[in-house]
N, C-alpha and C positions, 0 to 999 in steps of 0.2 A: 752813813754815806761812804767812811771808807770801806767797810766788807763789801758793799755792793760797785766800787771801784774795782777793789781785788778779784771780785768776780768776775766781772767784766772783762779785768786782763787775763785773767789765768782761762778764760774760754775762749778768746782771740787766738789766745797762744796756742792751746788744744788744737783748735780748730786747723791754723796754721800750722799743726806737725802732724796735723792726720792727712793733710794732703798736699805737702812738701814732699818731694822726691828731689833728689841730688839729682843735676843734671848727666844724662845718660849718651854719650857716642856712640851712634849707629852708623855702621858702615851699610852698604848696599845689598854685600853677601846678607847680612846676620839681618837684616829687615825682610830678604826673600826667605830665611828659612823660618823667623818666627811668623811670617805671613803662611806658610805651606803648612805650619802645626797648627794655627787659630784660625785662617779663612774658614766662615760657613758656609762657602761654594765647595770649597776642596774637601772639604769633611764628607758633606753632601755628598760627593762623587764620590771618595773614597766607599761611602757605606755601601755604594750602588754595585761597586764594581767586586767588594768580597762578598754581595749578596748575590750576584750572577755566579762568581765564581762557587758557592755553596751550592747555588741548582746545577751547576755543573759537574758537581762532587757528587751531588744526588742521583743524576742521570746516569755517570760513569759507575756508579756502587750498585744501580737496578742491575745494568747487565750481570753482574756476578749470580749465581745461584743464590737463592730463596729457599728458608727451610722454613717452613710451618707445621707445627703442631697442634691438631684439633681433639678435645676432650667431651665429650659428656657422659660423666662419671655415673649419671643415673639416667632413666628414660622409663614413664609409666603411663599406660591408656588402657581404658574399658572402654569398648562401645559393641551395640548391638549392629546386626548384619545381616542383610536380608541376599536370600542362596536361591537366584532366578530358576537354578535348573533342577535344585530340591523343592521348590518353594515354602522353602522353609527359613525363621528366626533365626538366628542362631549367635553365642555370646563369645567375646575374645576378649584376651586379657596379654597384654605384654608389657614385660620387663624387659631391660637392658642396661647395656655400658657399650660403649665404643669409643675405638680413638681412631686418629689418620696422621700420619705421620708423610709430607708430601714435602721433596726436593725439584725445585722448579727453577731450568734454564734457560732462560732469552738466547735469543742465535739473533746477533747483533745481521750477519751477513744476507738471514733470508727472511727474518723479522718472523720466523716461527718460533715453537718452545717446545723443549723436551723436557715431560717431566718422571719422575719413579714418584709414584704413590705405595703405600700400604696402608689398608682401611685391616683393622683388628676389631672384634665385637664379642660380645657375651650377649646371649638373648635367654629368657624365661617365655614362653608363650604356650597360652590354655585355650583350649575352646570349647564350648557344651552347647550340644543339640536334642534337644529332646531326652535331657535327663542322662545324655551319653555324653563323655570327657573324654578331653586327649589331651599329653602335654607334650612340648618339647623342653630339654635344657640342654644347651651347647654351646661353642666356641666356633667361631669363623674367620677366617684370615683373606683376603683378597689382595693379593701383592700383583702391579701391572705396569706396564711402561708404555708410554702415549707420547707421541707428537704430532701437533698441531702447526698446519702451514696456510698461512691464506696465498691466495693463487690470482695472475691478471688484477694488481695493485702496487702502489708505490711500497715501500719500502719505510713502515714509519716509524721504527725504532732506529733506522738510520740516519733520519732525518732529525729526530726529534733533538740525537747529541749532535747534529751538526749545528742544529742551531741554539742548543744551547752554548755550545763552540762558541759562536759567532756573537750571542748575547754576552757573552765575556770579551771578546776582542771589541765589541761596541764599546762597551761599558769601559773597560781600559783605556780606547781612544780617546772617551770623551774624559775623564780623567786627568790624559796628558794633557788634551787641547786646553783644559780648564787649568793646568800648571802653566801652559805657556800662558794664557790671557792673564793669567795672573801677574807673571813677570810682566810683561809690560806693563800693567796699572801699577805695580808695584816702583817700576823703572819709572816711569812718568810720576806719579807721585812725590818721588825720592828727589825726581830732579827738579820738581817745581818747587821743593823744601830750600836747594840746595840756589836755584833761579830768585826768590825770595829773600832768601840768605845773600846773596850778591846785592841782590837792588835796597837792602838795609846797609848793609857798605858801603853802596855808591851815595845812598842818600848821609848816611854821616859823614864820606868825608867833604860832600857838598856843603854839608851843614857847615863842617870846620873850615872851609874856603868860605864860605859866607860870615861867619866868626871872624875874619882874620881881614876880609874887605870891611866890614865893619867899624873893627878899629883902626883900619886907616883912614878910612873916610871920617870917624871920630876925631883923629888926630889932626887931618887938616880944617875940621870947622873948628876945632880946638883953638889952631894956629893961624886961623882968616884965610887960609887957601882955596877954600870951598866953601860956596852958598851951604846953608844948612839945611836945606831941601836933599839935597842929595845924602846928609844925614837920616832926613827920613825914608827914604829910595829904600836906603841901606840898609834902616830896619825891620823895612816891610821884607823884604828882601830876606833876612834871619828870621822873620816871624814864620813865614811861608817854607824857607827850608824848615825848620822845623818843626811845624805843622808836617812837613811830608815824611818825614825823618818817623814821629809817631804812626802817622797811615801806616808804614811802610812795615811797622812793630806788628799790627796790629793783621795785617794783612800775612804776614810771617806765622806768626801762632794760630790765624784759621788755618790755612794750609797744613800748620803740623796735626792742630785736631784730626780734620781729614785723613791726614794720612796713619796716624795711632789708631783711629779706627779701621782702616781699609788692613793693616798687617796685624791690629789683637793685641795693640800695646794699648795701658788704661790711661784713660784720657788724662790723669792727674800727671804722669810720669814725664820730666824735662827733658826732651830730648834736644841734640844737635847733629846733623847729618853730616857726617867724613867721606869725600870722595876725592878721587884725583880725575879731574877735567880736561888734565893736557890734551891735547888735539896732536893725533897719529892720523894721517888717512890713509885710507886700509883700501887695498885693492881687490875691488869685488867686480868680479867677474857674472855677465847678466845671461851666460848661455849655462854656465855652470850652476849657478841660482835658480834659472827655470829646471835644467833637467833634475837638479834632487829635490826640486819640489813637487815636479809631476813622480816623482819615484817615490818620495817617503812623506810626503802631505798626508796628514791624520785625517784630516776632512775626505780627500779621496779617498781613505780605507775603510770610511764609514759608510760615503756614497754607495761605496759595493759592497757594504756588508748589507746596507737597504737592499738592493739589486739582487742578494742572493735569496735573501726575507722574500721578496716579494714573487720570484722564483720558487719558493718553496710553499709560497701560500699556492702559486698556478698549479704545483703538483697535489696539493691539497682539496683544490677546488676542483681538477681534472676529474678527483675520484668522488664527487657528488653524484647520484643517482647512477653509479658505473655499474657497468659489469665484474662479476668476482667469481672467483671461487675459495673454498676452502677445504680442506684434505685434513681426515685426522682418521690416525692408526693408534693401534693399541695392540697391547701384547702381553695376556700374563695368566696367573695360575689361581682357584680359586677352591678353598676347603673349609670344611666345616664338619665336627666332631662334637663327641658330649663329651671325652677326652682331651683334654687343650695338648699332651702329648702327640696327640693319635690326628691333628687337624688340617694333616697334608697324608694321610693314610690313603685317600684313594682323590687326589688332586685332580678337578677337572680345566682343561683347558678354556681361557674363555678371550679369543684374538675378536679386534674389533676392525673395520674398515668404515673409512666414510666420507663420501664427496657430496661436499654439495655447491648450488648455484646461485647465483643470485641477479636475475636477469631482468631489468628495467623494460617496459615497456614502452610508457608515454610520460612525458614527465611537464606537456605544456612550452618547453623552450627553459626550464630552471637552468639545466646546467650550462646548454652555453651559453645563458648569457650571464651565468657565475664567471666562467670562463673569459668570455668576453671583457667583461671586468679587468680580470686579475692578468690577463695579454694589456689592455692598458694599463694598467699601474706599473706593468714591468716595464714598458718603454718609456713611462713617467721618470722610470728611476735611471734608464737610461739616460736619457736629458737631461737629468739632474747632474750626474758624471762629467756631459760632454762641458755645461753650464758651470760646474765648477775648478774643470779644467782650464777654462779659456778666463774667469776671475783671477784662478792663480796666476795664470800668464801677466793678466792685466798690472793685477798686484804689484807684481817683481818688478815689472816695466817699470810704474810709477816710482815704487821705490829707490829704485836705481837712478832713474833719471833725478830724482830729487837729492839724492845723494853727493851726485855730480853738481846739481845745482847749490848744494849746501856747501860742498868743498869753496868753491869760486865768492860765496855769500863771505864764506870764514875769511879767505885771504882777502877780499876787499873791507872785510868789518875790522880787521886787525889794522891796517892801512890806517883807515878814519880815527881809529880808537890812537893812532901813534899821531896822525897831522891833527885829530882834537885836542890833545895832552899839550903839544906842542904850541899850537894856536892860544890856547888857553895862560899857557905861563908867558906868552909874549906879550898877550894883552894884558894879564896881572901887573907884569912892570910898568907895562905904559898905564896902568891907572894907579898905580904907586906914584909915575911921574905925573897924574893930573893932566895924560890927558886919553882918558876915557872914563865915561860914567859909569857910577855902579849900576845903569841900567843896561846897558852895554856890558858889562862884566857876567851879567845874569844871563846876558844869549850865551856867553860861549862856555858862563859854565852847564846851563842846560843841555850846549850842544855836546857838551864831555860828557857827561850823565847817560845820554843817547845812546853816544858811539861807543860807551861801555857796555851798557845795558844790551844793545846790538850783538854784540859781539859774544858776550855771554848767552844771551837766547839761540844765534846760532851755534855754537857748541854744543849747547842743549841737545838741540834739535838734531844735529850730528850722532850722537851717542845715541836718542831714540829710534831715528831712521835707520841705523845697523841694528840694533833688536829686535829693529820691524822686521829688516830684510832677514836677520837669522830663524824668527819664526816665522816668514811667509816660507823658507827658503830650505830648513832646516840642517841649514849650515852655515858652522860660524866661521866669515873671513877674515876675523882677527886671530884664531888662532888655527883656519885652515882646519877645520875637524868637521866632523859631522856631530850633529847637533841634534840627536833622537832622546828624548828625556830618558832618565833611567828605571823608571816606574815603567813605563814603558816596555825596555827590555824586558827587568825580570817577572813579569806576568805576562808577557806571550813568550815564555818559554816552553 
């Protein structure tokens, strides 16, 4: 019995020091920045935005010249042949080797290509006719220079890096927008820790004025002052404060779970949240607010990075069933010897020209109303602009105006929270002197409880409605700055 005791404690104990952590002080800063290294939204984004930017790498590195190297070191076929104008069998036999060696350049401006080719070869070839042979063995060089232009179409290697351009600056935008959303759940989080944290303080020190009416009300049924009813007033009364005193624990550590998950801290880890709540009111200006949010709102930039998308698919869809041409020139020298010295001995010239058409006849109605189409989606995306032009408006409005209204909430919550305090300790004496009941003592400490709790919820809400406004707004009026994330900056550099 005792080993299976000692067992018992020394796995309690374990147990208890594998998931014991020393309580931990998180301030505001250091919660957003472990939240920006463990969100699985901001990782997300982040993977999204250096994968746009690789195809962007990609796209930018095509234009560069292209060097390919083509080999086939051996080359063998036999087959028989029939010679319409001899009418006769007759047998072939070739060998070979040849290579190509081709330098190949994109022309970003007119979306043709100029390339140098040289095709080198070795050939063996035999043939017998009726008992009669011939061979050849020689070397051949073919060196030429060709460009290729198509003609009456968009321009798609122009397009193709503007929009991978553009699928980086998306990707970037949503990025930031996902750092700002963050900050605020993170700010809202932080301060419902910190709101939490207050109405645990307001409920102890309730608890200890409940404690302390207690024994005086004890003292006077003690001393025949008081019916002893009002003794039990007074313990229902401490039972119920702290009864609320536990809620109030227990409501405290959900919240923190919440929010150790929402920033990447493990659930086991004690935290307590450090902030400074003094209330400064900050002069925010609502024409200054709208104009840099219609100027630097990430959502607008995305609006029109749709808008240009959707523009570039019309230029896309314009060249369904179109009319075209294409142009391709060539220029070069072409020999061949049984001497590999001797395989430009008598070089013939061999220049190429060549346009061709490609001319649509009937196509049914396909392309305009591909067309048709993609003319609507652009004026979709247009609406979509004007739509979230006149939100952000809206936006700032509301915010603003509630800010005002939060301001006038503070200086009246502060008031109540001074004539509650006050109300409260005048009535405390008069139920020292016996004449007011401990059920009577219960309204007005409730009503202190309130006008604290009041008061504290609007500070809150004060400190969230300027986060709101600095990201509807992307300016911050506590410190008069402009407020563009810094991921941001340096990836649209």
């Amino acid at each position: 019995m005792k080993i299976a005791k000692l067992i018992l404690v020394l796995t309690i104990i374990l147990g208890t020091s594998l998931h014991s952590y020393p309580q931990k002080l998180v301030t505001l800063e250091q919660s957003m920045e472990i939240a920006l290294e463990n969100s699985p939204d901001i990782r997300r984004s982040r993977l999204n935005m250096e994968k746009n930017k690789e195809y962007l790498n990609a796209q930018l590195a095509s234009l560069k010249s292209r060097f390919y190297f083509n080999v086939t070191p051996f080359s063998f076929s036999r087959e028989e042949r029939y010679d319409e104008f001899y009418s006769e069998w007759y047998t072939t036999e070739n060998k070979g080797a040849n290579a190509s060696l081709i330098i190949s350049q994109p022309i970003k401006f007119t979306d043709g290509s100029l390339s140098l080719r040289n095709d080198f070869g070795y050939q063996d070839n035999s043939s017998e006719v009726n008992n009669l042979s011939s061979d050849y063995k020689g070397y051949n060089n073919y060196l030429y220079l060709a460009y290729n232009q198509p003609l009456f179409t968009y321009n798609k290697t122009k397009l193709d890096l503007e929009r991978n351009q553009l699928n980086l600056e998306n990707a970037t935008l949503a990025y930031s927008i996902e750092m700002l959303n963050l900050e605020y759940q993170v700010n809202q989080a932080f301060y419902a820790i910190y709101q939490k944290q207050m109405a645990l303080d307001i409920a102890g020190e309730e608890f200890k004025n409940q404690e302390i009416s207690k024994g005086i009300i004890q003292s006077k049924v003690e001393g025949g002052l008081s019916a002893k009813d009002e003794l039990f007033q007074a313990e229902l009364n401490y039972s119920t404060s702290r009864s609320n005193l536990d809620y109030k624990k227990v409501d405290l550590e959900n919240a923190e779970d919440q929010f150790k998950q929402l920033i990447g801290l493990s659930l086991y880890e004690d935290i307590m949240v450090s902030t400074d709540i003094d209330y400064k009111p900050v002069n925010v200006s609502l024409d200054k607010a709208i104009e840099n949010g219609l100027s630097q709102r990430l959502e607008l930039s995305q609006r029109q990075i749709d808008l240009n998308n959707a523009k570039f698919n019309l230029i896309e869809t314009s060249a369904t069933n179109e009319f075209r041409g294409d142009v391709q020139l060539s220029l070069g020298i072409m020999g061949n010897n049984e001497m590999l010295a001797n395989v430009y001995e008598k070089p013939t010239k061999s220049p190429q020209v060549g346009v061709s058409f490609s001319i649509p006849i009937f196509d049914w109605g396909e392309r305009k109303a591909r067309i048709r189409a993609a003319e609507i989606d652009v004026e979709s995306k247009e609406i979509d602009i004007q739509t979230q032009r006149d939100n952000i408006i809206i936006n700032i409005r509301q915010i603003y105006r509630n800010l005002n209204n939060l301001i006038l909430q503070i200086e009246i919550a502060e008031q109540n929270e001074k004539n509650a305090q006050l109300t409260y300790e005048i009535n405390l004496e008069r139920y020292r002197n016996g004449d007011l009941t401990s059920m009577d003592l219960e309204l007005f400490q409730n009503q202190l409880s309130e006008k604290k709790m009041n008061l504290a919820n609007a500070l809150i809400n004060y400190k969230l409605e300027l986060i709101n406004m600095k990201i509807q707004s992307l300016w911050d009026f506590e410190n008069n700055t402009s407020f563009v994330p810094q991921e941001l900056q340096d990836n649209l550099r």
